[in-house]
C-alpha positions in Angstrom: 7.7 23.8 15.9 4.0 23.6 16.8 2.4 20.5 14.9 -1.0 19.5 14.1 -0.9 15.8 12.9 -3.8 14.2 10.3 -2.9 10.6 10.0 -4.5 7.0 10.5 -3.4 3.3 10.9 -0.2 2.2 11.8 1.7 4.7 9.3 0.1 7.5 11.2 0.6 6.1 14.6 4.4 5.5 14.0 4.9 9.4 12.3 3.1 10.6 15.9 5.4 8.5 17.8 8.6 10.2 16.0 6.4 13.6 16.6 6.0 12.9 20.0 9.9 12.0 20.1 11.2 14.8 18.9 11.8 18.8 19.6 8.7 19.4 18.2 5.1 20.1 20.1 2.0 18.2 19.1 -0.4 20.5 19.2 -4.0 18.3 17.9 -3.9 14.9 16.1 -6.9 14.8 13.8 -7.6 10.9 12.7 -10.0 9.4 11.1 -12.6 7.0 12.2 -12.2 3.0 13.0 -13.1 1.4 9.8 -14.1 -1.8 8.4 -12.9 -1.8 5.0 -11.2 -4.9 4.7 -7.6 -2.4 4.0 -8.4 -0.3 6.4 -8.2 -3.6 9.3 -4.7 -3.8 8.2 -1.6 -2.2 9.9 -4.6 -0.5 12.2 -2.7 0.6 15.0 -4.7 3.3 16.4 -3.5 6.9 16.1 -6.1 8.1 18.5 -5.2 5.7 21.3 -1.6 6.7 21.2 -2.3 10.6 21.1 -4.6 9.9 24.5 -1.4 8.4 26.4 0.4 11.3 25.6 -2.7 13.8 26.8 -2.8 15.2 22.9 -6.0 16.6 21.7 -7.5 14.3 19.6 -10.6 15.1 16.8 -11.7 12.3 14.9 -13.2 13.2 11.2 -13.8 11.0 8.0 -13.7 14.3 5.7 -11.7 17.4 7.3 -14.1 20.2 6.1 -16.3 21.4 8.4 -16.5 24.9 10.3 -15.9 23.1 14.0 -12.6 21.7 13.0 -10.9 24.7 11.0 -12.0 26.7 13.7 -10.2 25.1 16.2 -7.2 24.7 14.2 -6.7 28.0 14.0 -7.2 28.5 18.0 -4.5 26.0 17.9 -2.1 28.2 15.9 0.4 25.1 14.4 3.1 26.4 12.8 2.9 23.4 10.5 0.6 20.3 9.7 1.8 17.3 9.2 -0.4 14.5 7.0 0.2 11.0 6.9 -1.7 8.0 5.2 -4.8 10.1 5.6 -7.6 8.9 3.5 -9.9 11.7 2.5 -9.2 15.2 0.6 -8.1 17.6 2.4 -9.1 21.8 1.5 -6.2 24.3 0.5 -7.9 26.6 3.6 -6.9 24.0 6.0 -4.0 22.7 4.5 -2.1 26.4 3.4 -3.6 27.4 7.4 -0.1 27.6 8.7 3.0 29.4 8.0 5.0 27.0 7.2 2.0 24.9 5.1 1.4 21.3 5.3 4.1 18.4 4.8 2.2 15.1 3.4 4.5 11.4 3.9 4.0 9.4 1.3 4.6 5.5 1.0 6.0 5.9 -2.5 8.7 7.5 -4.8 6.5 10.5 -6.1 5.8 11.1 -8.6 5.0 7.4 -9.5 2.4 5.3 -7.7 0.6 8.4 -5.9 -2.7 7.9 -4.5 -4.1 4.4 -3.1 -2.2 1.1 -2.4 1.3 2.1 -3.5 3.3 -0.9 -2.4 1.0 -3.4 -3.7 1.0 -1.5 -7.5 4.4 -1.2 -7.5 5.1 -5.0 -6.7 2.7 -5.9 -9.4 4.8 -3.9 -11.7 8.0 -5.4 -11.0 9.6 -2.4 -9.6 13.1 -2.8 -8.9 13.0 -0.4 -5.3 10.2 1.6 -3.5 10.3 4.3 -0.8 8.5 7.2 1.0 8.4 10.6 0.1 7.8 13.9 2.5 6.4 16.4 0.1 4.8 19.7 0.5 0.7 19.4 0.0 -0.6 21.5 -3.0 -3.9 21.7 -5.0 -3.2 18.0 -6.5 -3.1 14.9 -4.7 0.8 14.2 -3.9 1.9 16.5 -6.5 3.3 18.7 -4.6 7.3 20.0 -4.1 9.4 17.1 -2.7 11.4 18.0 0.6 12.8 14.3 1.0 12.7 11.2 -0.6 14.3 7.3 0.8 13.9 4.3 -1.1 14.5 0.4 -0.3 15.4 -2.5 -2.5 12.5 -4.7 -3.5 14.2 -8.3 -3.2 13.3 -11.2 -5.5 10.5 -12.9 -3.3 9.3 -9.8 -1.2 5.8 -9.8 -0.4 3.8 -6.3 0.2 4.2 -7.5 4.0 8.0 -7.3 3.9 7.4 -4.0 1.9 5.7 -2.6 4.5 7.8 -3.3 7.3 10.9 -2.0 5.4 9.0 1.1 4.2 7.4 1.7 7.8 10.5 2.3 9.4 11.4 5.4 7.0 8.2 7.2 8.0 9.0 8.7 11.6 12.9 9.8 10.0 12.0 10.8 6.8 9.0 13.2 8.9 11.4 14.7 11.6 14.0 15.2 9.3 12.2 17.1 6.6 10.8 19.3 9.5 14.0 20.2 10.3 14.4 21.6 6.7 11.3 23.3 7.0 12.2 24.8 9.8 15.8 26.1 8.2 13.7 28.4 6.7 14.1 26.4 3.0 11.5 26.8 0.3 13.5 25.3 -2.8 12.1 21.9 -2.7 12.3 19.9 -5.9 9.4 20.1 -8.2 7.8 17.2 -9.6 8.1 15.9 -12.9 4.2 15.6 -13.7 5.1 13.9 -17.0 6.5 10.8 -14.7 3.4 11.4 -12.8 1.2 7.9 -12.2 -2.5 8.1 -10.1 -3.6 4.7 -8.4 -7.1 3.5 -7.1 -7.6 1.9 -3.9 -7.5 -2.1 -4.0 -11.2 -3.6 -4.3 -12.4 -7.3 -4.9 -11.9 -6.9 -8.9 -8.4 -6.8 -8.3 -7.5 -9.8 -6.7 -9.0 -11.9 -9.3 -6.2 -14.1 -11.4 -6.9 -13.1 -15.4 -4.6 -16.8 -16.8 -3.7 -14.5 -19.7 -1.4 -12.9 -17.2 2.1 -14.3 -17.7 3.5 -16.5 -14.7 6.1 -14.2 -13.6 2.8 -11.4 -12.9 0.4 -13.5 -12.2 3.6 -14.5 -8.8 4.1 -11.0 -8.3 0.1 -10.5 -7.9 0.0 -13.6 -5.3 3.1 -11.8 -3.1 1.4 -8.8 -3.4 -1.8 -9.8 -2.4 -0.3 -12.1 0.6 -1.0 -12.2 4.3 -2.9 -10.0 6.0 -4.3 -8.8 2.6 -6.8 -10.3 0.8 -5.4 -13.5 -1.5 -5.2 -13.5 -5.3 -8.1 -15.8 -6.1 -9.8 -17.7 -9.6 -12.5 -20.9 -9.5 -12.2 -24.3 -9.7 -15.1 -26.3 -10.0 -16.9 -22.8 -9.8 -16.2 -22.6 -6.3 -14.0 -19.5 -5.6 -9.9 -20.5 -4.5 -7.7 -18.1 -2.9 -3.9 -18.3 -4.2 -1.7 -18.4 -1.1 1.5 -18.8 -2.3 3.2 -20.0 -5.6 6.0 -19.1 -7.6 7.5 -19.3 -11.3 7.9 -23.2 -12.4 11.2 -24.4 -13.3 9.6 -26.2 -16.8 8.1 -24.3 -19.4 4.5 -25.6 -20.7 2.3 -24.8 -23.5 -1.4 -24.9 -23.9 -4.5 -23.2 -23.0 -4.0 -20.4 -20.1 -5.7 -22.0 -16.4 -5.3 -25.5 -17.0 -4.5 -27.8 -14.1 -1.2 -29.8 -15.8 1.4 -31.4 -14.3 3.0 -31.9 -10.9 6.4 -30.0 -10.3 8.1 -30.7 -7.2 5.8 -29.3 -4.0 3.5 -27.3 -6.1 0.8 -27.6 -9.3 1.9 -25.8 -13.0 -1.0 -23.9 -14.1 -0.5 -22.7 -17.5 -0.7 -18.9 -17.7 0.7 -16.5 -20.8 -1.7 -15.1 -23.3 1.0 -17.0 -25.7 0.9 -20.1 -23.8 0.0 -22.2 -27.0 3.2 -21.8 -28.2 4.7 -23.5 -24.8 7.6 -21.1 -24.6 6.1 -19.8 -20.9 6.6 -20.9 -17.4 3.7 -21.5 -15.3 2.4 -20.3 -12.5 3.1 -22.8 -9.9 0.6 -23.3 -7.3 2.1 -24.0 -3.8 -0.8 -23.2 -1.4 -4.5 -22.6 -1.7 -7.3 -21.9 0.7 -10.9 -23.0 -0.3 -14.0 -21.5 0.0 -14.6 -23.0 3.3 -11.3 -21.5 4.5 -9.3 -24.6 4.8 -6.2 -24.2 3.6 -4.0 -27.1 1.3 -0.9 -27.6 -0.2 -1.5 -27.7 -4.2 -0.4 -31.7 -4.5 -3.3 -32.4 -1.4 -6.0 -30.3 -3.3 -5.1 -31.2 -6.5 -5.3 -35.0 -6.7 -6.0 -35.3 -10.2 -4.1 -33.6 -12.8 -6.7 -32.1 -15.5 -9.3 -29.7 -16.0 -9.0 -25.1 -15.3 -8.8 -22.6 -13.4 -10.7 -19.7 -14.5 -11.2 -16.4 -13.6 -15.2 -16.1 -13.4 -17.7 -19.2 -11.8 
């Protein structure tokens, strides 16, 4: 089939690769342009640069909705669209323009976490697997009919990192491969169940900041999620702001007031966390690694040389 390809960062630059790859013809990538949102640095292999290798017409837009572009996608005749980690809305006149419609890839298991920042929600949440989804595009924002879906195991001390590296290499697969049922001629894709339906924003500064009242085994899930190369989980000490680099659940469990600095365990610092914690039947979070405001980063026992005092959430 004839393919036009929206996509950006490395999740759009691997789905061209398997484009490129495959039967198929690229026809036009259309990506986005080089940003400096601090998400956007991640994973930021270009889609553009790879499409110029390969001599594939390349338009770069930040919103796909002006006369110049729909124009020349319908000079280029694709016989289907595919979308992938693209960041703005795109309009049903561009996105029903070919036959066959337009197939969005998804870095979750629609309809839960869809939207913004799917693998770092759903490790927050404790979820037990995540996945990618190939889905048709529709009025609503990764509601639409689901033509394939793969999912991974999330394993005990995963970080979004190791989330993204499992979930990456479903993307170029899970794209060719729904193609191929696309191009079978099939139209009885699974519906959605909008009642299991979940809508997430994108990650901001407000979200990385460590609320004590969190129980310890969230408040570890928030500091993998948040780990290398994404900005770290952070709270004050001292009022100076400190990033959370790694920690995990203590072994002990310690009662008190949520954020204070107690007691030495092993290589790492208990902070007690739990919106219960006076009753001393949580686990802390322990602290293992910190980074301060200067960027010098510590083990806990070196930057904590005195046991005592909080860590709050605000200056």
């Amino acid at each position: 089939m004839r393919v036009v390809m929206f996509g950006y960062q490395t999740w759009g630059h691997r789905t061209l690769q398997a484009l490129l790859d495959s039967e198929h013809e690229v026809a036009l990538v259309v990506t986005h342009p080089k940003s400096e949102h601090a998400y956007e640095r991640i994973w930021s292999d270009s889609v553009a640069d790879l499409a110029a290798e390969h001599g594939v017409e390349t338009i770069i837009r930040n919103r796909p909705d002006d006369d110049e572009l729909f124009q020349r996608l319908k000079e280029v005749e694709p016989d289907v669209i595919v979308a992938t980690n693209w960041r703005t809305w795109i309009p049903p006149h561009i996105f029903t323009l070919p036959k066959h419609g337009t197939l969005n890839v998804h870095d979750s298991l629609l309809p839960a976490y869809a939207g913004f920042s799917p693998l770092i929600w759903a490790l927050i949440n404790g979820e037990k697997e995540v996945g990618v989804t190939a889905h048709m595009m529709d009025d609503t924002l990764d509601a639409g009919d689901i033509v394939l879906q793969r999912a991974v195991p999330v394993g005990p001390r995963d970080t979004t990192a190791d989330l993204f590296h499992k979930t990456l290499e479903l993307f170029g697969p899970i794209t060719v491969d729904g193609l191929a049922e696309i191009a079978k001629g099939r139209t009885d894709f699974t519906k959605q169940d909008r009642s299991k339906a979940s809508f997430f924003h994108k990650r901001a500064e407000e979200d990385l900041r460590i609320d004590w009242t969190w129980g310890a085994e969230e408040l570890d899930r928030l500091v993998r999620a948040q780990c290398a190369p994404y900005p770290s989980a952070f709270a004050f000490h001292k009022g100076k702001r400190l990033e959370i680099v790694e920690a995990e659940v203590s072994r002990q469990r310690y009662g008190g007031t949520p954020g204070r600095i107690f007691y030495r365990e092993g290589d790492g610092v208990a902070i007690v966390a739990g919106a219960e914690a006076r009753r001393g039947r949580n686990h802390a979070l322990l602290v293992k690694r910190v980074r301060t405001e200067d960027g010098v980063e510590l083990g806990a026992t070196e930057y904590f040389t005195h046991m005592g005092g909080y860590l709050t959430s605000r200056p």
